[in-house]
N, C-alpha and C positions, 0 to 999 in steps of 0.2 A: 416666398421660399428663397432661404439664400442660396446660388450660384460657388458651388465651388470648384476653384478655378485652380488645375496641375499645375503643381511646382515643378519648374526648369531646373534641370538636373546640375546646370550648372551652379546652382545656389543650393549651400547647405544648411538645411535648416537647424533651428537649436531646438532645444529638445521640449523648450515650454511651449513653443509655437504648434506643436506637436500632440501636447498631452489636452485631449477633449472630453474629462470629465466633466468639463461644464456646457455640456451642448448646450442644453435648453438655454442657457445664458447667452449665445451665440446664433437661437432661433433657430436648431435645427432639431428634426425631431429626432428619437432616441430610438436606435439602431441595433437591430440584432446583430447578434456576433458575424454572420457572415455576410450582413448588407456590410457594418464599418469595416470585416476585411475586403469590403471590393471598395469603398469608400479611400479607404489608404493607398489599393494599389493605384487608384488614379492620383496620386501624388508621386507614385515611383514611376509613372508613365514614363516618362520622358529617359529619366534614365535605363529604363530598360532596355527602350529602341536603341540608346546607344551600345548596349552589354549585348546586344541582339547583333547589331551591325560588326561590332568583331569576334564574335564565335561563342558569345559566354551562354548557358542555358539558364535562364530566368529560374527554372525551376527551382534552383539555388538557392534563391534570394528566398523563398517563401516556405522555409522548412520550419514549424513554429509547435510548440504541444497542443496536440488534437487540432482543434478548426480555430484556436483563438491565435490569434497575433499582438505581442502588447503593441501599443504605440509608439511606444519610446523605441521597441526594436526597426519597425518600420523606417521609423528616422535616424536610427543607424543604417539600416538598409541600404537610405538615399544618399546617406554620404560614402558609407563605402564603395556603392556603384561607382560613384563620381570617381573616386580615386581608382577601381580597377578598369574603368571605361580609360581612363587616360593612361595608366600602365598600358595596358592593353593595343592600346591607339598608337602607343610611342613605338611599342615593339615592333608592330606590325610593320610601320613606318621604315625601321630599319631593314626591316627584312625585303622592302616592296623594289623592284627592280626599276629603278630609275635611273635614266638619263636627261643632261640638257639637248633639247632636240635643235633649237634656231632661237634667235633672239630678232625683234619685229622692231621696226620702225620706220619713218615717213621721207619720202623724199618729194622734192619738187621739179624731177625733170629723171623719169625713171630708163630712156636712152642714155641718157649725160654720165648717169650714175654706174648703169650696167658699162660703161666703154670704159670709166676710171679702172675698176674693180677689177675684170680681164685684164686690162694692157699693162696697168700700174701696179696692182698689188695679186697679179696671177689665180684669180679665180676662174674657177668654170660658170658660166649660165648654166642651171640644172633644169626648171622649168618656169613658166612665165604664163598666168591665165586670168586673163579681164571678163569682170565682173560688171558689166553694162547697166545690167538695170540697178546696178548698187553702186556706179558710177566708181568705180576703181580698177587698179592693176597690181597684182602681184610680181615679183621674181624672186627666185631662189637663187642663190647663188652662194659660191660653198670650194674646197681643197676636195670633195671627194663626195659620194652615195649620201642621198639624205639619212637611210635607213641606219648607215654606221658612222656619220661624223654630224657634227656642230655646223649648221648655217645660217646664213644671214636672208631672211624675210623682206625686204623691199617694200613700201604699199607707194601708192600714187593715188591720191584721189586727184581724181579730175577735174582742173583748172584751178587747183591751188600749187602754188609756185613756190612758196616759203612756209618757214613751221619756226619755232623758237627752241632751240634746244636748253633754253635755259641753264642753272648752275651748276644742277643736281648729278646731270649726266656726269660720265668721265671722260671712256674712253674705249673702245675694243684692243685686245692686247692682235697681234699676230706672231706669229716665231718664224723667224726666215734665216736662213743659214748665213744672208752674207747679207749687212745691215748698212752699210756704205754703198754697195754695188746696188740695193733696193733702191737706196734715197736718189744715188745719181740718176738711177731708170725713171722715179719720177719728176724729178726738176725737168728730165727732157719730155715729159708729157705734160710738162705745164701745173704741174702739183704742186701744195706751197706742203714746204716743211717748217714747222715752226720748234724743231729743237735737233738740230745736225747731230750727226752720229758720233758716240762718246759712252763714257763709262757713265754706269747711273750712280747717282752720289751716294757715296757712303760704299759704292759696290766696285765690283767686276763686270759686271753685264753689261755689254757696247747696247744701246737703245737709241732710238731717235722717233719723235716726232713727229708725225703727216696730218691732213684734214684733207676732207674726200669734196667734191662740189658743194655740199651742204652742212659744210663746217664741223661734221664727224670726227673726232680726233683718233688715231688708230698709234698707238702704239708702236714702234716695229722693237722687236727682239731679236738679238743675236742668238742664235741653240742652231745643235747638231737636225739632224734628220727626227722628225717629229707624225703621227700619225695624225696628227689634232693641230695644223697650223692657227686656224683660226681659236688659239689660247685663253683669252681674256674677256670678260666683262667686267667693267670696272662704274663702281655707284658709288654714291658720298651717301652717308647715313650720318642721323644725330647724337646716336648711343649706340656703340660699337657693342657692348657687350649683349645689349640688349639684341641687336642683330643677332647676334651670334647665335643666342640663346635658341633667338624664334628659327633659324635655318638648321640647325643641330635637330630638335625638338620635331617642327613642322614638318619641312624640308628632307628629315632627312641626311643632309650635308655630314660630312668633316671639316672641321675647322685644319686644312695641313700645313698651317702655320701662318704668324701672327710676328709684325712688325713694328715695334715703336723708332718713331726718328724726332728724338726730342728738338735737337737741332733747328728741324725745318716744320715743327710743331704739326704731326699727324702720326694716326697710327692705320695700319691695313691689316686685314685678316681676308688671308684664302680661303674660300668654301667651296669643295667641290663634292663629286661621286668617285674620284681616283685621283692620281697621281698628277701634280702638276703638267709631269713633261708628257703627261698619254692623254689627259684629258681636260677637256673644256671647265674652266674656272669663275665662279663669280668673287670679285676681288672686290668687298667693304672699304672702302676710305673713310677717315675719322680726324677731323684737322679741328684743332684743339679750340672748346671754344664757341662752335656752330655746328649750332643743333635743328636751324629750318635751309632747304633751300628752294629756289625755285626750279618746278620741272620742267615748265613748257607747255609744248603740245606736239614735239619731234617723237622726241622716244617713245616706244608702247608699252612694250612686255619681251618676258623670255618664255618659252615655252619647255615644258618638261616631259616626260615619258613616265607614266605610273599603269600597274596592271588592274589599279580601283580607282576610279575615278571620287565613287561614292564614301569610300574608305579614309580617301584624302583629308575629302570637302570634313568629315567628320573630324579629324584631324588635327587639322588649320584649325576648327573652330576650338575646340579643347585646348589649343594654343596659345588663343584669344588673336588669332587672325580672322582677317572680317573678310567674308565669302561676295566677291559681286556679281556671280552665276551660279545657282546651283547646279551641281553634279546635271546629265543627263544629255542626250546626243542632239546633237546640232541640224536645224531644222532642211532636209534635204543632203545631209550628206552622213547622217546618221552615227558622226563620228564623238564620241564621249565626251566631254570634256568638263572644266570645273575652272572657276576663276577666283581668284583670289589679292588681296593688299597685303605687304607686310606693315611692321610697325611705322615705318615712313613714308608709307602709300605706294611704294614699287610696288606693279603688278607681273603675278606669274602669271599663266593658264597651265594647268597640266592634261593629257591628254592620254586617252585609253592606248597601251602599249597595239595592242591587236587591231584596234580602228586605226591607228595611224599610218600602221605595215599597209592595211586593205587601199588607204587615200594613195598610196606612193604606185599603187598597181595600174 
């Protein structure tokens, strides 16, 4: 007996692949009309769960004269799911309430780190909890409540002292009102600055240059009073538009504007959930020419705020982002979440809006 095996919704099929008047030619035996309509519907399986998973009624799909369905309709069936599964996917996307929550990465001496961050560049400690039998430490640290601003994730594993931050990274942006009087507080704390405070080329913006003990490069910005200090996340990708596409699309994001500097041979695009000067930014870099670079092992992920976790994961995948957790809640803390790569291997995680409020409690 042949084995027939549902077609993935992501694939559409042609319409010859479809038409089974020659079964017995194919070794299957010959089917009353409504065994080969259950026979087809396990070909629209797959897409159905998807038309299921954002609100559509299957019932839809299977309206045909009397109990017969042709086959060729079937296989329109399966393509037009596809296409209202992704409608559908995208909209939802826009409408889903997200924020960036904290962006994660490693350090190798998490005292060292926490002393720079307070004394040097004005952070709070917000909270800090080791994980023993998993041999690490966290700290949060942050301008303000995790619940309404953007922070910074700390990890320590234990008795690793160095990480590689390799090419890929950039940079964290910060915005501070006074960008000379920041750098001279850190030279007296012993911080290197590697671009003294000045106008950025091509611009008006006074900026300058720091690195934190583990060679973190942070941005400093010149701006007024700001809700969202901590501004920036800054990645080098190898197709800019291609980014674009997938954070618009997946993500979510606005693109609130887009820089070429023929000049100094790169271009940048802002993607956020709001307004530069209110909210936390991830800032694409495109330097003309390089398309691989190296990550490391310093940097982790950014973390984001979605009300579906499961919704997401669907999403991404429609995308053609490649999922490396699926949807569902994290063993002992019961909190949502969904992991995901974009096209250049940057890792999100997004996380249940309502789980994360309950973690902060």
């Amino acid at each position: 007996m042949v084995r027939i095996i549902p077609m993935a919704s992501s694939i559409r099929p042609s319409l010859s692949s479809l038409r089974f008047s020659g079964s017995a030619r194919l070794g299957l035996p010959m089917y009353s009309s409504n065994s080969s309509r259950g026979l087809r519907l396990l070909h629209l399986g797959s897409s159905v769960s998807q038309l299921q998973c954002f609100g559509l009624k299957t019932s839809k799909l299977f309206r045909g004269e009397g109990s017969n369905m042709s086959v060729i309709a079937a296989g329109n069936m399966a393509q037009a799911s596809t296409a209202t599964t992704q409608e559908n996917a995208l909209e939802w996307v826009k409408k889903d309430k997200r924020r960036m929550l904290h962006v994660v990465y490693r350090v190798g001496d998490l005292d060292r780190t926490i002393k720079f961050y307070t004394e040097c560049l004005g952070m709070k400690l917000l909270r800090k909890r080791d994980i023993p039998e998993e041999r690490y430490t966290n700290a949060f640290l942050g301008y303000g409540p995790e619940d309404s601003h953007f922070v910074i994730e700390l990890t320590y594993n234990y008795g690793i002292e160095k990480y590689d931050i390799g090419t890929a990274f950039g940079h964290f942006g910060i915005a501070v009102e006074d960008v000379t009087k920041t750098v001279d507080l850190i030279k007296a704390k012993g911080g290197i600055v590697t671009r003294e405070p000045g106008p950025v080329k091509g611009g008006k913006t006074v900026i300058a240059f720091i690195e934190d003990p583990d060679g973190y490069k942070f941005e400093l910005l010149e701006r007024g009073p700001t809700p969202e200090p901590l501004c920036q996340v800054m990645l080098r990708v190898g197709d800019l538009d291609r980014s674009i596409e997938f954070y618009e699309k997946a993500f979510g994001m606005e693109l609130l504007r887009k820089r070429d500097n023929p000049e100094y041979k790169y271009t940048i695009a802002m993607m956020g959930y709001g307004p530069e000067d209110t909210n936390t930014v991830l800032e694409l870099t495109y330097n003309y020419g390089v398309t691989e670079y190296e990550k490391g092992n310093a940097y982790a992920q950014i973390a984001i705020g979605t009300d579906d976790v499961y919704k997401t994961a669907e999403a991404i995948k429609l995308c053609g982002g490649v999922i490396t957790r699926e949807p569902g809640p994290l063993p002992g803390l019961n909190t949502k979440i969904t992991a995901c790569l974009d096209p250049d291997g940057w890792k999100s995680v997004f996380v249940d809006n309502i789980d994360f409020l309950k973690e902060l409690e």
